[in-house]
C-alpha positions as CSV (number, residue, x, y, z in Angstrom):
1,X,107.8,79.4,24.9
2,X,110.3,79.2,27.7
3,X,113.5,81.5,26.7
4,X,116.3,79.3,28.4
5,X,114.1,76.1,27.6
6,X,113.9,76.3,23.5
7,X,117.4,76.9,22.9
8,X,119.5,73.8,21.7
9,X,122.7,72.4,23.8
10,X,125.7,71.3,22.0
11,X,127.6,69.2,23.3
12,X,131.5,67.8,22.3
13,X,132.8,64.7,21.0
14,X,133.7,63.6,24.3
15,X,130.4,63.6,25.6
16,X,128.0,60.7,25.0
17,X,124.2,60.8,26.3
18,X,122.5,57.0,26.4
19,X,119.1,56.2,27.3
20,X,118.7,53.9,30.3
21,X,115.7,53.7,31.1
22,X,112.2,55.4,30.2
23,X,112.6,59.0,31.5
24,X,116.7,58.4,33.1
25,X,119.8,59.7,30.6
26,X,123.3,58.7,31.2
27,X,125.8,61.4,30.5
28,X,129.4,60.2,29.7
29,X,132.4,62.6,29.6
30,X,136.3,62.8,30.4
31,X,135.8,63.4,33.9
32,X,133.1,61.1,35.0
33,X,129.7,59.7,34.7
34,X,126.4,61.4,35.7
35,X,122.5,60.5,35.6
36,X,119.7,62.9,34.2
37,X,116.0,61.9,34.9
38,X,113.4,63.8,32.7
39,X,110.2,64.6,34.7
40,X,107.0,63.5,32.8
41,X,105.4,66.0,30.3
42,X,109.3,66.3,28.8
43,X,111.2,64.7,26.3
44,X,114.8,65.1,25.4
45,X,115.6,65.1,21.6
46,X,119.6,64.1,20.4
47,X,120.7,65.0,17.0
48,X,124.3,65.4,16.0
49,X,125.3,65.9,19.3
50,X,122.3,68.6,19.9
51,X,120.4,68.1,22.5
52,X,116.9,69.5,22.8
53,X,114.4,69.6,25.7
54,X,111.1,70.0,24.6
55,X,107.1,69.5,26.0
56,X,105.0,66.9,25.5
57,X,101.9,69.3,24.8
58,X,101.5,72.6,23.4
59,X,99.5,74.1,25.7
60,X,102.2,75.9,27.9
61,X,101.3,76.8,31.8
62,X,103.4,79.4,33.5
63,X,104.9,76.4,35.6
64,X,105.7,74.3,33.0
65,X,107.4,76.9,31.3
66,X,109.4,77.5,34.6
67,X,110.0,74.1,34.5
68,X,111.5,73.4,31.1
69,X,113.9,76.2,31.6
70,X,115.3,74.8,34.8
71,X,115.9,71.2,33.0
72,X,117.7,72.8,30.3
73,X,119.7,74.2,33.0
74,X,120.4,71.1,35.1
75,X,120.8,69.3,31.8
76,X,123.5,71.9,30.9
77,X,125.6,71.2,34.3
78,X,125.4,68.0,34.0
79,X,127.2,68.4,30.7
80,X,129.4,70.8,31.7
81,X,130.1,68.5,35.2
82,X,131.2,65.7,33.2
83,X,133.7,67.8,30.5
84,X,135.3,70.4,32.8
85,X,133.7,69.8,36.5
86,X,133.6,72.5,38.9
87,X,134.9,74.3,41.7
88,X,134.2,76.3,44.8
89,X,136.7,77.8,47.0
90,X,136.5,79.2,50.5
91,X,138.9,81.4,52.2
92,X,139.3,80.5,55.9
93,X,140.8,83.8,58.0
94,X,141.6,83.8,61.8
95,X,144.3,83.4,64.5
96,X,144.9,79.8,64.5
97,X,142.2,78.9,62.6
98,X,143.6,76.0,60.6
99,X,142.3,73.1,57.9
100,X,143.6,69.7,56.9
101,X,142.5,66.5,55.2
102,X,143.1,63.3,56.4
103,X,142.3,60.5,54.5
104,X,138.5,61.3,53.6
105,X,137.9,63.9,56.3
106,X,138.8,67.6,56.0
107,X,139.4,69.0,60.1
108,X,138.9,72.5,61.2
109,X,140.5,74.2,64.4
110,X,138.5,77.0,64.6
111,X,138.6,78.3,68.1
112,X,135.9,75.8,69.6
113,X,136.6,73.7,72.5
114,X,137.6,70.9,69.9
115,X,138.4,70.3,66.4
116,X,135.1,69.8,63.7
117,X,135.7,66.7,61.8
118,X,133.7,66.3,58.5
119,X,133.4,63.6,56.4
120,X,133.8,64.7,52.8
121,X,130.8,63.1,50.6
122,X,131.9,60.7,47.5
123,X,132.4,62.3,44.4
124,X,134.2,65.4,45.9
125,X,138.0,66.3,45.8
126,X,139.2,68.9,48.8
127,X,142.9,70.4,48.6
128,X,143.8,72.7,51.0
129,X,146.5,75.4,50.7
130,X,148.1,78.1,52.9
131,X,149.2,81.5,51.9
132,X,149.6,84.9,54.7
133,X,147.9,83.0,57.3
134,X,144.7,81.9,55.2
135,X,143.6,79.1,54.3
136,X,142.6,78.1,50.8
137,X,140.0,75.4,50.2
138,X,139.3,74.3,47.1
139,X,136.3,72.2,46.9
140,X,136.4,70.0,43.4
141,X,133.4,67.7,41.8
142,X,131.6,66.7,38.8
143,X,128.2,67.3,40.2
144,X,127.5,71.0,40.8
145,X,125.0,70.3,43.3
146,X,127.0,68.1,45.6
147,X,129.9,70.9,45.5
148,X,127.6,73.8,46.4
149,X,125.9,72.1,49.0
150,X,129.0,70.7,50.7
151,X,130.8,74.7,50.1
152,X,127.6,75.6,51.5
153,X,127.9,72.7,54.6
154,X,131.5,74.0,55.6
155,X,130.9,78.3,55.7
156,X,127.8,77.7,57.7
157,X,130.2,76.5,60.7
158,X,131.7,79.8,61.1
159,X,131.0,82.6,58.6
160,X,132.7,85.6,58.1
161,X,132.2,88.0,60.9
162,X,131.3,91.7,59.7
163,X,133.7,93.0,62.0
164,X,137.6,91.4,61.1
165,X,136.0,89.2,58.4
166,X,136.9,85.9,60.8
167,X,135.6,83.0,59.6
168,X,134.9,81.3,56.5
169,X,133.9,83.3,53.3
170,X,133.5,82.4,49.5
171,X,136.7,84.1,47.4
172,X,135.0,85.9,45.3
173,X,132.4,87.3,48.9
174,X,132.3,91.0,49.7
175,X,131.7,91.6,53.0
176,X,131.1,95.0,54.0
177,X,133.0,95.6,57.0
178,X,131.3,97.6,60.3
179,X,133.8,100.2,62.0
180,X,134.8,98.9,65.4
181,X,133.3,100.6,68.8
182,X,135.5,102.5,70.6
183,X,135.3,103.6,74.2
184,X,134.0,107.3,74.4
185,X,135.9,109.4,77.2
């Protein structure tokens, strides 16, 4: 028995899970609507607004356990995406190293030759703030994937250096600083 996979998810009265299709779940909540497809070998069981993933065969493999654990998990997002969404933010640090958002773009000055422009994907809310000469970006969706990915996206384009922690970072990042060289006389 998987540890993760066996235990039941409840879920609120504002969250409504419909069957479209043979193996594909619709998942309804305040902030949005997402789609869950069950892999074959699975099925998902709704009682009283319990929900239970369980095999189709008793005979459990080492990969199949693996596997049922992880679609509790993504189930369990999903859920959580729709009632209370979530967030990533990113500290951006540097002299004049700024970020804005235009319409459905977010630009970066970042010490290039020329500004990087990205496109922000659909479903995803950016808001920037300012405060003691960093930059705040808070990266908002309903889909935990899409948000990591795109949080993901914008550090790789300059992470934090290990020297004056330049660059973009996570908020909650430690980065372990190195000393600075100094000439020897």
């Amino acid at each position: 028995m998987s540890k993760i996979g066996k235990k039941p998810l409840i879920i609120s009265d504002s969250v409504s899970i419909r069957k479209i299709e043979k193996n594909k779940f619709e998942i309804k909540g305040p902030k949005g609507l997402l789609i869950f497809e069950l892999p074959d070998g699975f099925k998902l069981e709704t009682e009283d607004k319990i929900l239970k993933i369980s095999p189709l065969t008793n005979n459990l493999d080492k990969e199949t356990k693996a596997r049922w654990g992880t679609l509790r998990r993504i189930l369990e997002n999903k859920v959580i995406g729709v009632t209370d969404g979530f967030e990533k933010v990113l500290v951006l640090k540097g002299l004049g190293y700024s970020a804005e958002v235009k319409d459905r773009e977010i630009i970066f000055k970042l010490g290039f030759s020329h500004p990087v422009k990205i496109e922000i994907p659909e479903g995803i809310e950016i808001e920037v703030k300012q405060e003691k000469g960093e930059y705040f970006i808070y990266i908002k969706g309903i889909d935990k994937e899409k948000v990591g990915n795109f949080a993901g996206l914008i550090r790789r384009i300059k992470p934090a250096d290990r020297y004056h922690q330049k660059g973009f970072r996570y908020i909650d990042e430690i980065i372990r600083l190195k000393p600075v060289k100094k000439a020897v006389k």
